[in-house]
PDB file with one MODEL, atoms N, CA, C and O in Angstrom:
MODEL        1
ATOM      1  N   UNK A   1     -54.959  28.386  -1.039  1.00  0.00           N
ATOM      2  CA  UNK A   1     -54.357  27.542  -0.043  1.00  0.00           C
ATOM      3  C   UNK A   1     -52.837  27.748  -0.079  1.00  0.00           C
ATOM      4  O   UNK A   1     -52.093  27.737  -1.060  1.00  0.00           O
ATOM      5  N   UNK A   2     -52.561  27.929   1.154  1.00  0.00           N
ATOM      6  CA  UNK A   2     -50.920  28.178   0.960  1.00  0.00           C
ATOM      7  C   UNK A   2     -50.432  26.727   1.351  1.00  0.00           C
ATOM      8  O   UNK A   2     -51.060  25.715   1.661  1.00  0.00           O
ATOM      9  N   UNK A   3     -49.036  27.003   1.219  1.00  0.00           N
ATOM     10  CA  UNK A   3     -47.840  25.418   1.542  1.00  0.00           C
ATOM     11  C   UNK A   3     -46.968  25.888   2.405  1.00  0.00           C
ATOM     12  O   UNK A   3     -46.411  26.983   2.317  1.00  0.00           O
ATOM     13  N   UNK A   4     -46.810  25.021   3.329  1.00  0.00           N
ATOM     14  CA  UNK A   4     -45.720  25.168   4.616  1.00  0.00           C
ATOM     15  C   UNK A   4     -44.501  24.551   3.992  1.00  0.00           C
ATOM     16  O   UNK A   4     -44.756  23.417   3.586  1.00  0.00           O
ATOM     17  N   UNK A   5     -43.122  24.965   3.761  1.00  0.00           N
ATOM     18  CA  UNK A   5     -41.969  24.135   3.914  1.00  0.00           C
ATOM     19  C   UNK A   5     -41.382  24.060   5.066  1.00  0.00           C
ATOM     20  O   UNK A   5     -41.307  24.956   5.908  1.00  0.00           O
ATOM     21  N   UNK A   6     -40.846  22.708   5.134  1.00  0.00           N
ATOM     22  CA  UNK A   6     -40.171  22.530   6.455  1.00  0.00           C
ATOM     23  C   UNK A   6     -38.999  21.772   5.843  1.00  0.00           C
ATOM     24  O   UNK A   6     -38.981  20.904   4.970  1.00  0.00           O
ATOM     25  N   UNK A   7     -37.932  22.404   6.616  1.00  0.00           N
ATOM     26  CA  UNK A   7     -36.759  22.150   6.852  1.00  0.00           C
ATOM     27  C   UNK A   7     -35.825  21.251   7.681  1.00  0.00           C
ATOM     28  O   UNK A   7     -35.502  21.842   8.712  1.00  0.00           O
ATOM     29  N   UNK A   8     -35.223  19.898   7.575  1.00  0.00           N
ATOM     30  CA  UNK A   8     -35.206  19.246   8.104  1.00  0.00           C
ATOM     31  C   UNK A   8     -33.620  19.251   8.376  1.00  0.00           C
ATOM     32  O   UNK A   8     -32.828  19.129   7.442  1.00  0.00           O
ATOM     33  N   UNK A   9     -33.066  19.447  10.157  1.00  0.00           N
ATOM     34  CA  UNK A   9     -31.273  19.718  10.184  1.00  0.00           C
ATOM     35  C   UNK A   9     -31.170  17.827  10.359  1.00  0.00           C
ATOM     36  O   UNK A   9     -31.868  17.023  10.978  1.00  0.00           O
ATOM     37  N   UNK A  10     -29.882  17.668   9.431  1.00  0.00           N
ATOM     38  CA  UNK A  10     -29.599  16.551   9.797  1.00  0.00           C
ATOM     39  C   UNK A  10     -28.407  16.478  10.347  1.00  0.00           C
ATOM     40  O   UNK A  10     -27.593  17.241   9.828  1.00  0.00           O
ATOM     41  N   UNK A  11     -27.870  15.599  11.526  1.00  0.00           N
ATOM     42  CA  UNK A  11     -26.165  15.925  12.124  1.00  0.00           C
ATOM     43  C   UNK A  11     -25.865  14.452  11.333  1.00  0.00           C
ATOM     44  O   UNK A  11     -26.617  13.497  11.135  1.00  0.00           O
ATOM     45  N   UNK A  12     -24.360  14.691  10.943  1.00  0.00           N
ATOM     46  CA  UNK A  12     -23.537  13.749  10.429  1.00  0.00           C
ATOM     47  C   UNK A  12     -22.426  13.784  11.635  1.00  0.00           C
ATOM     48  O   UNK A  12     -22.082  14.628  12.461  1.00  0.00           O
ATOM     49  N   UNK A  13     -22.036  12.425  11.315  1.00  0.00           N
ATOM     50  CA  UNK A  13     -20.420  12.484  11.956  1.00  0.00           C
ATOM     51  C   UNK A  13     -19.430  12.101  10.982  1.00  0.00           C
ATOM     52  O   UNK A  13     -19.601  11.225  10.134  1.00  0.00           O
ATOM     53  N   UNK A  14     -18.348  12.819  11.140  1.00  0.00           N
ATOM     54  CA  UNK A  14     -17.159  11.663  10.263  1.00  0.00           C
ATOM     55  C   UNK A  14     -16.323  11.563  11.112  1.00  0.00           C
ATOM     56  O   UNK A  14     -15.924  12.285  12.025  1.00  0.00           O
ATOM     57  N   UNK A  15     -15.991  10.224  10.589  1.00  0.00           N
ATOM     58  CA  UNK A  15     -14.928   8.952  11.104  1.00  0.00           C
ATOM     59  C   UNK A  15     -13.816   9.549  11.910  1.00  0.00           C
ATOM     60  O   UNK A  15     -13.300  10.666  11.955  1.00  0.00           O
ATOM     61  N   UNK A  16     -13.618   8.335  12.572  1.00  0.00           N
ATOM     62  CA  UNK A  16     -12.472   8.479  13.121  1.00  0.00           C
ATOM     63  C   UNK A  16     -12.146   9.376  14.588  1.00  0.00           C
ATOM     64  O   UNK A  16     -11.169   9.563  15.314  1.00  0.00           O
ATOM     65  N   UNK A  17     -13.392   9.743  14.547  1.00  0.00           N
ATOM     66  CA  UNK A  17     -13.596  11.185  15.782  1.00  0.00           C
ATOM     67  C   UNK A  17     -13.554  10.617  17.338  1.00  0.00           C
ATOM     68  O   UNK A  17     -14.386  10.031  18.031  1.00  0.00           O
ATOM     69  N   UNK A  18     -12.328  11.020  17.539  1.00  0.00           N
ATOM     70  CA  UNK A  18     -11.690  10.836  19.415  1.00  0.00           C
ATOM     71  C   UNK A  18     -13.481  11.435  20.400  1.00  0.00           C
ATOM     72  O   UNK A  18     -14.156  12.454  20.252  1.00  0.00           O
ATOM     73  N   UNK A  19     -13.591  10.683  20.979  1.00  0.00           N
ATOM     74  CA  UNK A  19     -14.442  11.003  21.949  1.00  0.00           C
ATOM     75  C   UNK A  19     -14.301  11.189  23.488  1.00  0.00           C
ATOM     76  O   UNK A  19     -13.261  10.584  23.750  1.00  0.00           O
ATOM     77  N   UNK A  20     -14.853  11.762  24.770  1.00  0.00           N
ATOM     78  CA  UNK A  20     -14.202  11.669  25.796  1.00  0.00           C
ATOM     79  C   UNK A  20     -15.724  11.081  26.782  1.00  0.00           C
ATOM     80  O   UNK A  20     -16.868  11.527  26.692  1.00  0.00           O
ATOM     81  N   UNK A  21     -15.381  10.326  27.390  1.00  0.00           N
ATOM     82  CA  UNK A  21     -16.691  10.438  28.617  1.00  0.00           C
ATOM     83  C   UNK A  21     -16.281  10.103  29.747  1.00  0.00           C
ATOM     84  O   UNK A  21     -15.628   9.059  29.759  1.00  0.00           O
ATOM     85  N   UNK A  22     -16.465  10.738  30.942  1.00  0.00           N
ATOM     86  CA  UNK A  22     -15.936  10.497  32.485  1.00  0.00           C
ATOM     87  C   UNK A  22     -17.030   9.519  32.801  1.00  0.00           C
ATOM     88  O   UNK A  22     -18.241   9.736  32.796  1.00  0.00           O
ATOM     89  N   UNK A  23     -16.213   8.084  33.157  1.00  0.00           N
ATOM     90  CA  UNK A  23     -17.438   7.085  33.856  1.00  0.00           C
ATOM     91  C   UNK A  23     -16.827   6.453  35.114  1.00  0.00           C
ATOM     92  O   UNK A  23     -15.797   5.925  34.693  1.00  0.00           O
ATOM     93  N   UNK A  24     -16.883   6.296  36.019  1.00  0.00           N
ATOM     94  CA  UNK A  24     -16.470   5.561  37.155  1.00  0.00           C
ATOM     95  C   UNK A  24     -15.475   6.640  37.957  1.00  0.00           C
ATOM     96  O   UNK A  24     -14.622   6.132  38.685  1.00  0.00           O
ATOM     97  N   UNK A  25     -15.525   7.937  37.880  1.00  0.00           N
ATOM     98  CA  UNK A  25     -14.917   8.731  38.034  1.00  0.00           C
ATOM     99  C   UNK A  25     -13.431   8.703  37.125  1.00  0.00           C
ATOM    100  O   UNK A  25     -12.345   9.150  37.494  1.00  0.00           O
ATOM    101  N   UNK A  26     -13.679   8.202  36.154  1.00  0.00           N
ATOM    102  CA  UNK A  26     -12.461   7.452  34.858  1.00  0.00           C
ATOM    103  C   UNK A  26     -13.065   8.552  33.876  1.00  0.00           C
ATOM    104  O   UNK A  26     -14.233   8.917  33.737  1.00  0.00           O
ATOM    105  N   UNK A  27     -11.582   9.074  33.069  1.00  0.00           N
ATOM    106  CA  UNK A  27     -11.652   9.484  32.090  1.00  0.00           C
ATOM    107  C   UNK A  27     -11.201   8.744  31.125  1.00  0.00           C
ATOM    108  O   UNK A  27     -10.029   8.372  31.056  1.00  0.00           O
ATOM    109  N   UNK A  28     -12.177   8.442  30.216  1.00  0.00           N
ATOM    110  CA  UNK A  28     -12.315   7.402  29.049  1.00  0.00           C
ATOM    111  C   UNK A  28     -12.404   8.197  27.783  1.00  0.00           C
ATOM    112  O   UNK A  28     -13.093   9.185  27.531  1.00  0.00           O
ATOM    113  N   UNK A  29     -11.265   7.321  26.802  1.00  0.00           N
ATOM    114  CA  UNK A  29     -11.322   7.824  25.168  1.00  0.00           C
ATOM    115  C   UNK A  29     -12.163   7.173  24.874  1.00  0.00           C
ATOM    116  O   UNK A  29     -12.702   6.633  25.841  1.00  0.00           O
ATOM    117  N   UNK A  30     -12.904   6.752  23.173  1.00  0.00           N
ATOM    118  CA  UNK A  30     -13.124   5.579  22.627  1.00  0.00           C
ATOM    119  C   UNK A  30     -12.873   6.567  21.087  1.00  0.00           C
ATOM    120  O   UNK A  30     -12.447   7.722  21.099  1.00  0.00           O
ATOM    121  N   UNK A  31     -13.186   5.927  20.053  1.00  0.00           N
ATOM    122  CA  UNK A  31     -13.186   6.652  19.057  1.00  0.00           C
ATOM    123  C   UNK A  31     -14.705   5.576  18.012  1.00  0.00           C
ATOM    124  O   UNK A  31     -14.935   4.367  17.962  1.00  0.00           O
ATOM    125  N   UNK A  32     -15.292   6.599  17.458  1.00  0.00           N
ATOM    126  CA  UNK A  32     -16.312   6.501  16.402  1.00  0.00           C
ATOM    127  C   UNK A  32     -15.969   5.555  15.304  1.00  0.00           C
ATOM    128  O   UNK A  32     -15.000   6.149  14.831  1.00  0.00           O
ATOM    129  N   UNK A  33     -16.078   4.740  14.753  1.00  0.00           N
ATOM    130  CA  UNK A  33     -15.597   4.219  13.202  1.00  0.00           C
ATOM    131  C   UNK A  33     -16.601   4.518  12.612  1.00  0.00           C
ATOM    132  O   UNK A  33     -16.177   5.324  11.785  1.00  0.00           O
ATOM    133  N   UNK A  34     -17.933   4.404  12.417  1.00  0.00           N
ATOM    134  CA  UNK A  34     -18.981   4.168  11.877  1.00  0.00           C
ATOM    135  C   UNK A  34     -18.936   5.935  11.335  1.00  0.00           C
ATOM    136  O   UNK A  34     -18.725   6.975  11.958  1.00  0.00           O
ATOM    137  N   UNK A  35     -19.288   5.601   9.688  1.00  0.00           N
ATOM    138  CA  UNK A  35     -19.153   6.863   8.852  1.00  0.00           C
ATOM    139  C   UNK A  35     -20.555   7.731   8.945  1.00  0.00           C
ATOM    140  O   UNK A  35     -21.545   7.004   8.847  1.00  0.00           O
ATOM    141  N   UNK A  36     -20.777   8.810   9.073  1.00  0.00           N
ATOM    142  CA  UNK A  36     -22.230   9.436   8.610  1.00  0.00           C
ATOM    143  C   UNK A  36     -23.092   8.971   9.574  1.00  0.00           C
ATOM    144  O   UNK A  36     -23.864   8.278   8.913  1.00  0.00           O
ATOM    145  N   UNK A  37     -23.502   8.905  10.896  1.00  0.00           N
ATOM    146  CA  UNK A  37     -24.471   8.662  11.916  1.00  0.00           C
ATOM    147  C   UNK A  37     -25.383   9.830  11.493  1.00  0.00           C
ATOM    148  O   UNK A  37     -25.129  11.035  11.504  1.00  0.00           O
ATOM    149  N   UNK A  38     -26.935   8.941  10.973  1.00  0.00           N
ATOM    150  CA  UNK A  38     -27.973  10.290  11.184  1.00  0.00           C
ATOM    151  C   UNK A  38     -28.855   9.143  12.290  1.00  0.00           C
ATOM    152  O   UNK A  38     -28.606   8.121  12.930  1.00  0.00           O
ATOM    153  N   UNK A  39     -30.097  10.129  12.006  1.00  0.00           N
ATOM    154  CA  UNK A  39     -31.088   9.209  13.130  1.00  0.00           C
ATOM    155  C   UNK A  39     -31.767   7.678  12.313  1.00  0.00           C
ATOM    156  O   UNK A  39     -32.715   7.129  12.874  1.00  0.00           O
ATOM    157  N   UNK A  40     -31.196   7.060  10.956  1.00  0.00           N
ATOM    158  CA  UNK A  40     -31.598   6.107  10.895  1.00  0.00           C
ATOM    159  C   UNK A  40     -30.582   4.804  10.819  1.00  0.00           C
ATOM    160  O   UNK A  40     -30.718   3.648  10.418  1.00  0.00           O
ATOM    161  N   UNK A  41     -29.482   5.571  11.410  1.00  0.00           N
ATOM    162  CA  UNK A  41     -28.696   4.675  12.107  1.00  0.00           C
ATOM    163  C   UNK A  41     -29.204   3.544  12.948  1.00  0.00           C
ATOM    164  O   UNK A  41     -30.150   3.634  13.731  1.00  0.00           O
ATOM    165  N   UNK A  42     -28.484   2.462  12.713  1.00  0.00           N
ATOM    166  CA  UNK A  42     -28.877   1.396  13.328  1.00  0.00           C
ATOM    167  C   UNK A  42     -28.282   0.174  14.475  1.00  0.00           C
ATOM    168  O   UNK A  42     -28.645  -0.588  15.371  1.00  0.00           O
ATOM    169  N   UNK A  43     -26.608   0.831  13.367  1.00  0.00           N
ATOM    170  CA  UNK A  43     -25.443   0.326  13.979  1.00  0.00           C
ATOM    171  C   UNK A  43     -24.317   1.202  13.848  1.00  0.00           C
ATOM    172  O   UNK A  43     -23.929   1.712  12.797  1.00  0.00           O
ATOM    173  N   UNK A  44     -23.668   1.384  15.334  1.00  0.00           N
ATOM    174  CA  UNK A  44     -22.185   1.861  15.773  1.00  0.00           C
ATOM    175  C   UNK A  44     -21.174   1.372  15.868  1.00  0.00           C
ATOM    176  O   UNK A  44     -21.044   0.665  16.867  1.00  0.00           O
ATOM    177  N   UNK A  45     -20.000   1.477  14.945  1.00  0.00           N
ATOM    178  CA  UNK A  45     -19.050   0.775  15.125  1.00  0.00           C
ATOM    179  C   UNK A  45     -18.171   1.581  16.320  1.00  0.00           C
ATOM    180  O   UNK A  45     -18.337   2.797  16.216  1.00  0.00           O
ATOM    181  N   UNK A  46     -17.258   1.191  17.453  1.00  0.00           N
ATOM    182  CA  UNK A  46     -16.443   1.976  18.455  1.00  0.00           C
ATOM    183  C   UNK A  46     -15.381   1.212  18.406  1.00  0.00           C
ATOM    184  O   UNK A  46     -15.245   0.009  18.183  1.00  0.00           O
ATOM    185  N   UNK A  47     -14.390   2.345  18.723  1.00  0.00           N
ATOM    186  CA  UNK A  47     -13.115   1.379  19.440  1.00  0.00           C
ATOM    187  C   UNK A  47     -12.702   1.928  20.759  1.00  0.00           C
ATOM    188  O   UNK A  47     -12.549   3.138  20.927  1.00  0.00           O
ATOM    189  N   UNK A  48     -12.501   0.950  21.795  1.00  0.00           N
ATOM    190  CA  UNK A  48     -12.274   1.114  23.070  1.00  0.00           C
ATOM    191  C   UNK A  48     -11.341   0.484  23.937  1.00  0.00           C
ATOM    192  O   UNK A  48     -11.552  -0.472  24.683  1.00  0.00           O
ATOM    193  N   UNK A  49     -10.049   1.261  23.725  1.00  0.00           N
ATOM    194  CA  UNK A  49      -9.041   0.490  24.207  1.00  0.00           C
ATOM    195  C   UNK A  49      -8.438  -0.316  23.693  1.00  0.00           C
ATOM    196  O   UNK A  49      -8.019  -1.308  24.288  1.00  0.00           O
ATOM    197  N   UNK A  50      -8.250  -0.080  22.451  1.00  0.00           N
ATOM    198  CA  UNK A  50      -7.555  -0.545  20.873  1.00  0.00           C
ATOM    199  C   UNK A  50      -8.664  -2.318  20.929  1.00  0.00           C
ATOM    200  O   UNK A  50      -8.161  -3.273  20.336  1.00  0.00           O
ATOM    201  N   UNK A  51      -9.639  -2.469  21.431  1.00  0.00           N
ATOM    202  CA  UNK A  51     -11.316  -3.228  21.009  1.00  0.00           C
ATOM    203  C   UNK A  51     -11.659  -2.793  20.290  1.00  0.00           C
ATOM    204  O   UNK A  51     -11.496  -1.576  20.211  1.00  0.00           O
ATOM    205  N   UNK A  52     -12.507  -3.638  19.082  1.00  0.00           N
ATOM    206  CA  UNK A  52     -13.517  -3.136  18.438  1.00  0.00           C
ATOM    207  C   UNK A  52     -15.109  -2.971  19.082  1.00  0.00           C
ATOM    208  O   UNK A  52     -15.017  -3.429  20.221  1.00  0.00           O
ATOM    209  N   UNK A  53     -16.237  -2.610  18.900  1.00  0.00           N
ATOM    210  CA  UNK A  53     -17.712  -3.135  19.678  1.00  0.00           C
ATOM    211  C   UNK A  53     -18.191  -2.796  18.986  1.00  0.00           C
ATOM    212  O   UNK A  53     -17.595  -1.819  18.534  1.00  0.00           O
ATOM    213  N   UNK A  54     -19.213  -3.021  18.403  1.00  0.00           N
ATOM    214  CA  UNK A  54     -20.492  -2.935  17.746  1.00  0.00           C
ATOM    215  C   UNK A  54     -21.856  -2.654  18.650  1.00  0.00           C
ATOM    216  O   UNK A  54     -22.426  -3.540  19.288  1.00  0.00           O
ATOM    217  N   UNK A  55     -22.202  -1.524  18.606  1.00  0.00           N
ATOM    218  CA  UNK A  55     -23.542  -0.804  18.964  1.00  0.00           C
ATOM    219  C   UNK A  55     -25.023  -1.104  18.378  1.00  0.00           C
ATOM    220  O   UNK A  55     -25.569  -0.333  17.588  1.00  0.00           O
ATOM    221  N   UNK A  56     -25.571  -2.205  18.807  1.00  0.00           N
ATOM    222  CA  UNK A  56     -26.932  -2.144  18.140  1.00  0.00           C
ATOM    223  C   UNK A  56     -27.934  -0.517  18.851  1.00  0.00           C
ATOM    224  O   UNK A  56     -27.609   0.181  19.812  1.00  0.00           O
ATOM    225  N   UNK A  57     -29.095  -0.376  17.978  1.00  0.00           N
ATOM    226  CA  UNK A  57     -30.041   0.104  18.760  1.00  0.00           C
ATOM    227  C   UNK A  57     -31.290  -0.631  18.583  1.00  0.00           C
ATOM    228  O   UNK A  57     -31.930  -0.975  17.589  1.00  0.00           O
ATOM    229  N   UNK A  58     -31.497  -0.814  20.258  1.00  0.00           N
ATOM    230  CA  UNK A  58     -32.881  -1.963  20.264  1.00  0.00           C
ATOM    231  C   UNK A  58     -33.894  -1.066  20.485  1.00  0.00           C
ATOM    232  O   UNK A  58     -33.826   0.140  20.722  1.00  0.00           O
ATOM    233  N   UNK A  59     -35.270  -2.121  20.331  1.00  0.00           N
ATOM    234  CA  UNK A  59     -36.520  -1.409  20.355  1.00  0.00           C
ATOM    235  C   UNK A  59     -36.692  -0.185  21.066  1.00  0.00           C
ATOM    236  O   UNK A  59     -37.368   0.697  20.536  1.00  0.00           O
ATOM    237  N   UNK A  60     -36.029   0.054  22.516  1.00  0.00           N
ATOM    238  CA  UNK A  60     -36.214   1.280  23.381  1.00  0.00           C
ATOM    239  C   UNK A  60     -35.854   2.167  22.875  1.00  0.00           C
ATOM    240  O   UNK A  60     -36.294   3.257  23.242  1.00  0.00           O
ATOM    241  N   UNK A  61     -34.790   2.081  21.693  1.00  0.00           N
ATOM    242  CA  UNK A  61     -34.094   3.286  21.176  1.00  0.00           C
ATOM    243  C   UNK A  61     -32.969   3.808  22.113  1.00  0.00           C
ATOM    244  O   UNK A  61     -32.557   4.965  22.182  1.00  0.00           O
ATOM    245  N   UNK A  62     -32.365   2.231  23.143  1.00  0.00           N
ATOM    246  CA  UNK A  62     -31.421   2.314  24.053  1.00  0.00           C
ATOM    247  C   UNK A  62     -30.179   1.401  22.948  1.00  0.00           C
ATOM    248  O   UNK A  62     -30.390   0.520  22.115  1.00  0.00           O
ATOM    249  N   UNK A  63     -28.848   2.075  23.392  1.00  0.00           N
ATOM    250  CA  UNK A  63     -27.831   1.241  22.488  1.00  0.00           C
ATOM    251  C   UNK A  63     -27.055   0.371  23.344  1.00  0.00           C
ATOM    252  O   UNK A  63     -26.599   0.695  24.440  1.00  0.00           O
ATOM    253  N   UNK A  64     -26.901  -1.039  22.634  1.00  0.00           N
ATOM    254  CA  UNK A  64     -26.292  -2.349  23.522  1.00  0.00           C
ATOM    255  C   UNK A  64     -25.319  -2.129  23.132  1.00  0.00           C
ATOM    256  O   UNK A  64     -24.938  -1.083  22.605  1.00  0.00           O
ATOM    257  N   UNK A  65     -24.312  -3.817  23.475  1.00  0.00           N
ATOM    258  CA  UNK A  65     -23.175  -3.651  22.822  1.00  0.00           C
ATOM    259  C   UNK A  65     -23.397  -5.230  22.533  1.00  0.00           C
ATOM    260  O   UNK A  65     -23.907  -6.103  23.235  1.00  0.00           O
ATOM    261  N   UNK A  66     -22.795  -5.274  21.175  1.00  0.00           N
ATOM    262  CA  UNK A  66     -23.032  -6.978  20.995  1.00  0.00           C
ATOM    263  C   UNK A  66     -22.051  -7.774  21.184  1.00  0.00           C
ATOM    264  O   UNK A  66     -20.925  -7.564  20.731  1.00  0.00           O
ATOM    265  N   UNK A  67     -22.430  -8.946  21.994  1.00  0.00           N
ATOM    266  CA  UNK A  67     -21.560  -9.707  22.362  1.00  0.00           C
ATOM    267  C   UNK A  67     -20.581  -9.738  23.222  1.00  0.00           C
ATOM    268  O   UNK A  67     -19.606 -10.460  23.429  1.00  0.00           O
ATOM    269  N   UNK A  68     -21.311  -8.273  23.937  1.00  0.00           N
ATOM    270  CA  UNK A  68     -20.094  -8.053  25.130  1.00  0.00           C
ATOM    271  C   UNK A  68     -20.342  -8.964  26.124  1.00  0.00           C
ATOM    272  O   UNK A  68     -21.448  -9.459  26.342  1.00  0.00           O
ATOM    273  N   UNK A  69     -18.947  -9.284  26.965  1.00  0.00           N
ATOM    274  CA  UNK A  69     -18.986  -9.905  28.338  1.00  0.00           C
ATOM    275  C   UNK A  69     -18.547  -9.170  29.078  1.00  0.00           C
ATOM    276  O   UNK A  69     -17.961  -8.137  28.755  1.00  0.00           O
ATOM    277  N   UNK A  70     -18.839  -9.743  30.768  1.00  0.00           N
ATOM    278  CA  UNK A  70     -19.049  -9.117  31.809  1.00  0.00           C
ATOM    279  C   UNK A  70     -16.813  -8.326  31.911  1.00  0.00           C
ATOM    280  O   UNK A  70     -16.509  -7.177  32.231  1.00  0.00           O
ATOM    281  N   UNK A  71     -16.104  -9.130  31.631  1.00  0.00           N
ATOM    282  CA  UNK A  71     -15.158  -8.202  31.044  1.00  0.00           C
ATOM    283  C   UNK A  71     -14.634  -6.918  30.514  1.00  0.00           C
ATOM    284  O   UNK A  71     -13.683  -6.166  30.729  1.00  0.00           O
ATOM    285  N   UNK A  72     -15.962  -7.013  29.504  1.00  0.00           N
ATOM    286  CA  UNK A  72     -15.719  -5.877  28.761  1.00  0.00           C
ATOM    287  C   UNK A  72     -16.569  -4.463  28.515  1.00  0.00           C
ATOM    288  O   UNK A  72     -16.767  -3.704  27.567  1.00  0.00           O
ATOM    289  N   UNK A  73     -17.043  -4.569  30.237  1.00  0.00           N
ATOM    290  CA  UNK A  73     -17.395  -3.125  30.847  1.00  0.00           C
ATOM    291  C   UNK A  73     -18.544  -2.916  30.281  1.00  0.00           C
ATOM    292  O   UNK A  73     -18.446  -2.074  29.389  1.00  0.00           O
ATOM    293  N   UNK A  74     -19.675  -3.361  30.435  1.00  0.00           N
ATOM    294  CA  UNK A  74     -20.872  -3.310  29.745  1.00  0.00           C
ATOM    295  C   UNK A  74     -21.369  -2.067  29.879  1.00  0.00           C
ATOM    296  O   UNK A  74     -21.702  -1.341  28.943  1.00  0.00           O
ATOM    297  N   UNK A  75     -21.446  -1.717  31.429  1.00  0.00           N
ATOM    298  CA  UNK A  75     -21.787  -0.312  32.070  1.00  0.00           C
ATOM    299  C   UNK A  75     -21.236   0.797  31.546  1.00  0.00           C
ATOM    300  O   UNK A  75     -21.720   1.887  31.849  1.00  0.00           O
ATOM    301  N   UNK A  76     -19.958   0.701  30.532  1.00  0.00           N
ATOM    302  CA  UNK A  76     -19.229   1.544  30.264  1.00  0.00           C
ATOM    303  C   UNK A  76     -19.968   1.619  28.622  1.00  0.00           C
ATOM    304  O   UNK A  76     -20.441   2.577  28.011  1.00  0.00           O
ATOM    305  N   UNK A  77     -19.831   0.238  28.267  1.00  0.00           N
ATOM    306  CA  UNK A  77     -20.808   0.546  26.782  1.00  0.00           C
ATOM    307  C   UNK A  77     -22.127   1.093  26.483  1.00  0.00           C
ATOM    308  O   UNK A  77     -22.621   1.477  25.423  1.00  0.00           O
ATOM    309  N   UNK A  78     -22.594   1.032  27.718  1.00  0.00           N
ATOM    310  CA  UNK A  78     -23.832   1.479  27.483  1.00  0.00           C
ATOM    311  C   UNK A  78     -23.795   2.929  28.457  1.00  0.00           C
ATOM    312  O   UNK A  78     -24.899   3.467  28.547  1.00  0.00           O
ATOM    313  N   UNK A  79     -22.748   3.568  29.135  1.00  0.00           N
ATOM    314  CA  UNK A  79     -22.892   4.852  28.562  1.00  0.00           C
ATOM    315  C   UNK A  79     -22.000   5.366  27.534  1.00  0.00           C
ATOM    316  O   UNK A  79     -21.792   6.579  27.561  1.00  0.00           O
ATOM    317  N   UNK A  80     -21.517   4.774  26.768  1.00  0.00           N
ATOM    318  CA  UNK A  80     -20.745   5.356  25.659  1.00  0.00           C
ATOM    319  C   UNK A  80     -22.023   5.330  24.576  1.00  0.00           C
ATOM    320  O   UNK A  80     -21.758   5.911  23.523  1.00  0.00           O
ATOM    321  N   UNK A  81     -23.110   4.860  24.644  1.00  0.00           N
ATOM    322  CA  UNK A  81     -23.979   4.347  23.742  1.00  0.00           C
ATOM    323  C   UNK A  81     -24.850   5.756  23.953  1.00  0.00           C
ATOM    324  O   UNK A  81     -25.007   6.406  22.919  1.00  0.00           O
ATOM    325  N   UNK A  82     -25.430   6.301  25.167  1.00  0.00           N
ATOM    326  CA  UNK A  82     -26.206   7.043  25.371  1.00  0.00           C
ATOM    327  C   UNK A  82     -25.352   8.514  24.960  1.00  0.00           C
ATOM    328  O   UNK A  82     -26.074   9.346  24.411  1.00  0.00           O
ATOM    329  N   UNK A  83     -23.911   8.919  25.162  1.00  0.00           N
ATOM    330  CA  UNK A  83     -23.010   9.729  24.940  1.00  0.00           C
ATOM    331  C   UNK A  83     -23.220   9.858  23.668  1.00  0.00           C
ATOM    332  O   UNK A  83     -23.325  11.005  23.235  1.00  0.00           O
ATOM    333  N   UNK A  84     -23.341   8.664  22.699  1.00  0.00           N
ATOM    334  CA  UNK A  84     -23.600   8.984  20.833  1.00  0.00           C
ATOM    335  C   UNK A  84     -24.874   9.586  20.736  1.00  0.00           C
ATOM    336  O   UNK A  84     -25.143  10.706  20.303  1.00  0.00           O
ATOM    337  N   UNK A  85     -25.854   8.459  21.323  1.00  0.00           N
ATOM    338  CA  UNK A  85     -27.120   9.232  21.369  1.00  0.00           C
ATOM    339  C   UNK A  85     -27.712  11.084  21.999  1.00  0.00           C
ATOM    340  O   UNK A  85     -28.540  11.931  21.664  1.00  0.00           O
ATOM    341  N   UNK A  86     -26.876  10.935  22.832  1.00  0.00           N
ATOM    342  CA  UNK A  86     -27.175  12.677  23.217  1.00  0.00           C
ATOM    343  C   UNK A  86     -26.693  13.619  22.161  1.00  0.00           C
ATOM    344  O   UNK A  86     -27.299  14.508  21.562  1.00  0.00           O
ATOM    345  N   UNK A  87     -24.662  12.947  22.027  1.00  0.00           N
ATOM    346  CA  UNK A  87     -24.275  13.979  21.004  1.00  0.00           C
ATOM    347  C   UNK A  87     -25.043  14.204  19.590  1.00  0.00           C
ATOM    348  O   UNK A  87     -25.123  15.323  19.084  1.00  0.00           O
ATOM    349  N   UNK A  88     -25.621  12.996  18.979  1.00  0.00           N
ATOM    350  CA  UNK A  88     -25.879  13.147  17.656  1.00  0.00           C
ATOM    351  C   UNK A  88     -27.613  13.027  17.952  1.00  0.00           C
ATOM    352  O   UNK A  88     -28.225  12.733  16.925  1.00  0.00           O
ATOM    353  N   UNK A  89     -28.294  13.168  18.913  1.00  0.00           N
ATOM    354  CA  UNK A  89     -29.778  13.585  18.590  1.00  0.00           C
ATOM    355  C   UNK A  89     -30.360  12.509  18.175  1.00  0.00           C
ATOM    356  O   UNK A  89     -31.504  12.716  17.768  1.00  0.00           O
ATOM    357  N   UNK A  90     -29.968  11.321  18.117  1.00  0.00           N
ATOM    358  CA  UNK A  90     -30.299   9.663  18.341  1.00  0.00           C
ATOM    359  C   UNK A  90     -31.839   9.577  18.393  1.00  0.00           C
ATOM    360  O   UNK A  90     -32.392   8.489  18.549  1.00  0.00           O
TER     361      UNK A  90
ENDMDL
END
């Protein structure tokens, strides 16, 4: 009987990393805080516009933002949320 190994790639991030995403026809910074994102990440720390936000990921495996109000661009957090998720394979 033979044995299969499998090899598993994991992506990390480190800190501090400037990000860019065009939303509203707006070009938007935010930057990463949250150290080492693999896929059992749970929570994202961001900063957006010298804001802090906190990124849950809920059951869909879609990322909120907690405690945001209608202020603080929800539409924008939640594609900055899907932007982590594409880049890092979420």
């Amino acid at each position: 009987m033979s044995t299969i190994k499998v090899h598993f790639r994991r992506y990390t991030c480190n800190m501090y990393l400037p990000m860019r995403i065009i939303f509203n026809e707006k070009d938007c910074t935010y930057l990463i805080i949250t150290k080492g994102i693999t896929k059992e990440t749970s929570a994202i720390h961001i900063k957006l516009n010298d804001t802090e936000y906190q990124l849950l990921c809920n059951a869909k495996g879609d990322w909120d933002a907690v405690d945001a109000t209608v202020s603080d661009h929800s539409g924008l957090l939640k594609a900055i949320g899907r932007n982590i998720k594409l880049r890092y394979q979420l």
